[in-house]
Every structure is written in structure tokens, then in C-alpha cells.
N, C-alpha and C positions, 0 to 999 in steps of 0.2 A: 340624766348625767352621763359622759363619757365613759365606756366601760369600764379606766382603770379609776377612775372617781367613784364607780357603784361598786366596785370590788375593796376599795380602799374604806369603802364606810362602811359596807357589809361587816369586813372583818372588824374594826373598830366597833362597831355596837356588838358586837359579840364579846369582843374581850372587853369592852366596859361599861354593857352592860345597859345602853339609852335607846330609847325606841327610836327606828330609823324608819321614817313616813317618804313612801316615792312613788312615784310615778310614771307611766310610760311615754310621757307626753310633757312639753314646754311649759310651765305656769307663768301667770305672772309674779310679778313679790306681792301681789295682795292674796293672790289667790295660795300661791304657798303658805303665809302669813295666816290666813283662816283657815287652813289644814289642821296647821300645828294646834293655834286655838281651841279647837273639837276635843285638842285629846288633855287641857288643863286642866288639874283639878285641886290646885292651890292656890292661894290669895292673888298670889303675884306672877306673871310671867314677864321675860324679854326674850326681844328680837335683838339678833347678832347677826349682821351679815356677815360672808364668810370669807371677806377679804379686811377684815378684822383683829388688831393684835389688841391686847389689854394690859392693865400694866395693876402690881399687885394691888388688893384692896375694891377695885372697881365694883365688883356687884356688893360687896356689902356695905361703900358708901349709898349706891344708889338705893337700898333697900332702907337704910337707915334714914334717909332723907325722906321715902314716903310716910316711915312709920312718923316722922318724928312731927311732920307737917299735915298728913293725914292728904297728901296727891295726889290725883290719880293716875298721872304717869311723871316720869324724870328720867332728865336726859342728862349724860356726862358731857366732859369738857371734849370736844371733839379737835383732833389732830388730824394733818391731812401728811401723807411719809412716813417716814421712816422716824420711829420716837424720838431718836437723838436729833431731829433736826428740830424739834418743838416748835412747830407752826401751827398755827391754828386754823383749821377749818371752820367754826364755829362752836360759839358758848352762849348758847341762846338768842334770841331776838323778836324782833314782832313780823307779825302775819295776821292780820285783819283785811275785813271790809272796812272803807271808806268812803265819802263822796266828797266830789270834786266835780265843780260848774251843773250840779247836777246828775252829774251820772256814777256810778256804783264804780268803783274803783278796788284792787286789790295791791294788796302790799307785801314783799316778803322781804325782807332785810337779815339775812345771818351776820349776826354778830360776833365782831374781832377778825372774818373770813381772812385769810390772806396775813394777818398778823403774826410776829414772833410770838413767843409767851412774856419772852422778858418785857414785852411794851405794855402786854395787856394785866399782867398778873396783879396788879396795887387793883384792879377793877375786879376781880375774879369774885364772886360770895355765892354763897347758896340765895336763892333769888328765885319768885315767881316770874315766867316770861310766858312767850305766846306761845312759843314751837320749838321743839327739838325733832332729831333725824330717827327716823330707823336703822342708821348702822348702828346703831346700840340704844336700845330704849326700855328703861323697865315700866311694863303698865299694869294697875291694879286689874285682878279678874273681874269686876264689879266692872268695871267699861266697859265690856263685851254683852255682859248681862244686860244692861242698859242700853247700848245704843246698835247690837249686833253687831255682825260682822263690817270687817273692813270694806268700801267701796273697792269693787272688782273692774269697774266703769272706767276705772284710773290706771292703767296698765301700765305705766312706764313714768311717769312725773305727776308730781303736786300731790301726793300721797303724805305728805309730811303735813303741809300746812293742812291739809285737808280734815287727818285725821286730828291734830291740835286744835284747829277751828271747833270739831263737834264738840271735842270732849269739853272747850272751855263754853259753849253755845247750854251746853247739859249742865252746867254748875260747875263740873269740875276742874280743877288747878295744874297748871303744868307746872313744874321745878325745872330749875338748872341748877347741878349739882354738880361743881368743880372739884372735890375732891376726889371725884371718877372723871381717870386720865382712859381715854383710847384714841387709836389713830386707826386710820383706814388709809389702802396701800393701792390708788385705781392705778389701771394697767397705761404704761407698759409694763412688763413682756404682759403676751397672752398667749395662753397655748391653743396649738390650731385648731385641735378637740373643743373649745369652748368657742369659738368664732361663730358660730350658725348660731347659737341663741346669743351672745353678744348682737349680731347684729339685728336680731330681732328683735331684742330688749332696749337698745338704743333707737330703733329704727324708725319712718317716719310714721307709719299705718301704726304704731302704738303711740307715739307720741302724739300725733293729732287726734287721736282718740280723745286721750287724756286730757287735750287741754279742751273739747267739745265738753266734755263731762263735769269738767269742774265749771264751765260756763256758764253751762245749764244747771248745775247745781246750789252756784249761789249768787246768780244772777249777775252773772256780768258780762258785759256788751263785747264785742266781737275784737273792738275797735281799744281795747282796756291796752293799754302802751308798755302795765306791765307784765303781762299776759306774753 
């Protein structure tokens, strides 16, 4: 992190008090994602990325919704801006293998993407679906136990369907849970301090990793359209 970022979190886990895990060196979000993991030792954990606002109530829907359906992980209703603009980024949808003339085919469709609220909301319920995001995901500790850690292979994309894929390949259930609102705020501005891993976390040496890895992982052809 930029020095006034490491100064600014230092002093905040000191005055409230939460273990602050870091590093000298770049991670990816899987690889910080299985840092944090190491050190839980409660039923339930989430991921929050940290361009991330929430809006009241949020984690104790999402908490309520595993206990209530017995999930293994749930995702909120995701916003993409500024909350008063109520757009939707997505509210679940599917992400599977399929085949097509023969060949192993992949699907990932986010649901509502690009919608108001007002158009989609008569549709909105709590609902089993394929995949939710990690800018805000709560998942049962019982997933890690089971399937280990996150794929590190996947450095920059398809980390979402990937990790939905297992858990629902392992028996377990994913939720969407609407009455957990958050929205996520991607740049612009960015500050110049955050540009060198910005551009290596968007860049192409992680991205083409990432989609080699998920290729090879659950077999599909080079030539996949949605890929």
C-alpha cells in the first residue's frame, strides 16, 4: 500500500482495534483473500473490497439469509455508483459449463447488469443462483475447510464464477440476497499512488494468465466465444 494508506490503516487498527495483515509486496485479490482466511475462526467470514460503501442492515441480512437456508455463501444486491443513482450492477445469475455442437462451452450472464432498480425491483427475492461477486460476499468457514483455499492461478479475472462453480460442484448453495443493498464506486479519479498496481492488476500478463488457468481448469477450448 502507498505510505499514506499504510499510515492511515496502522493508526485505525490501533484505535479500533482489527488485525491489520500486510505485506511488502503486490498480491493478487486471491492471494490477499487467502491471507485473511488463515487468520478466521468463526462460522462465517466476508470479503469487502475496499472501493465499497453499504448501506444499513447489509451484513445482518446477509448473515440471516445463510443461517436461514443453511448456504454456503450469499451475495447482496450489487449497485454500481453512487447509491442514490440506484443502478444495478448485478443481482445474481448463472455461470456454468455447457455444451454447444459439441464442444464445452462457458456462460456467465450477471443479472439486471446495467438496470435501474425501479425496472428490476417486482423481480428482486431471496433466491438460489449460480454466482455472486467478491465486492461483498459472505461465505460459510465450512468452504475453505472443504475445498481450500482460493485458486491463486486466477490473478485478475473469473475469480467469481470460478469460485461459485466449486462451491456449487461440492453440494453447496449460493444465495442472492436483496435485502443486502451495496454499491461499488470504480475509478475514475485514481490517485497517482495507486497507478503501478492499478495497472498491474488490470494488466495484460495477469489477465491472460487468468483466462489460461480457468481453461485449463475446467476444460475449455481456447476458441470458447465466451471466453
Amino acid at each position: 500500500s502507498p505510505p499514506a494508506t499504510r499510515r492511515y490503516l496502522a493508526a485505525q487498527a490501533q484505535a479500533r482495534g482489527f488485525r491489520l495483515l500486510r505485506t511488502d509486496g503486490y498480491l493478487t485479490p486471491n492471494e490477499a483473500r487467502n491471507l485473511g482466511i488463515a487468520h478466521v475462526t468463526t462460522p462465517y467470514l466476508v470479503f469487502l473490497d475496499n472501493d465499497v460503501l453499504v448501506t444499513r442492515g447489509w451484513l445482518e441480512a446477509l448473515l440471516r439469509c445463510a443461517k436461514e437456508t443453511g448456504a454456503s455463501v450469499v451475495g447482496p444486491l450489487y449497485f454500481i455508483g453512487e447509491l442514490e443513482k440506484q443502478m444495478v450492477h448485478m443481482g445474481g445469475g448463472p455461470a456454468h459449463i455447457f455444451e454447444q455442437d459439441g464442444k464445452r462451452r462457458f456462460l456467465e450472464d450477471p443479472r439486471f447488469g446495467g438496470m435501474p432498480l425501479r425496472e428490476v425491483l417486482p423481480g428482486l427475492r431471496r433466491e438460489p443462483c449460480e454466482m455472486v461477486e467478491f465486492h461483498c460476499v459472505l461465505v460459510a468457514s465450512r468452504v475453505f475447510q472443504q475445498l481450500g483455499p482460493l485458486d491463486e492461478g486466477l490473478k485478475s479475472a473469473l475469480e467469481n464464477p470460478d469460485f461459485c462453480m466449486s462451491v456449487r460442484r461440492a453440494g453447496g448453495e449460493v444465495y442472492f440476497e436483496p435485502a443486502s443493498v451495496i454499491t461499488y464506486l470504480p475509478p475514475p479519479p485514481l490517485a497517482w499512488s495507486d497507478l503501478p498496481y492499478f495497472l498491474r492488476r488490470w494488466g495484460t500478463a495477469w489477465n491472460r494468465a487468468s483466462l489460461r488457468r480457468f481453461q485449463e481448469k475446467w476444460d475449455l477450448p481456447e476458441d470458447d466465444p465466451n471466453l
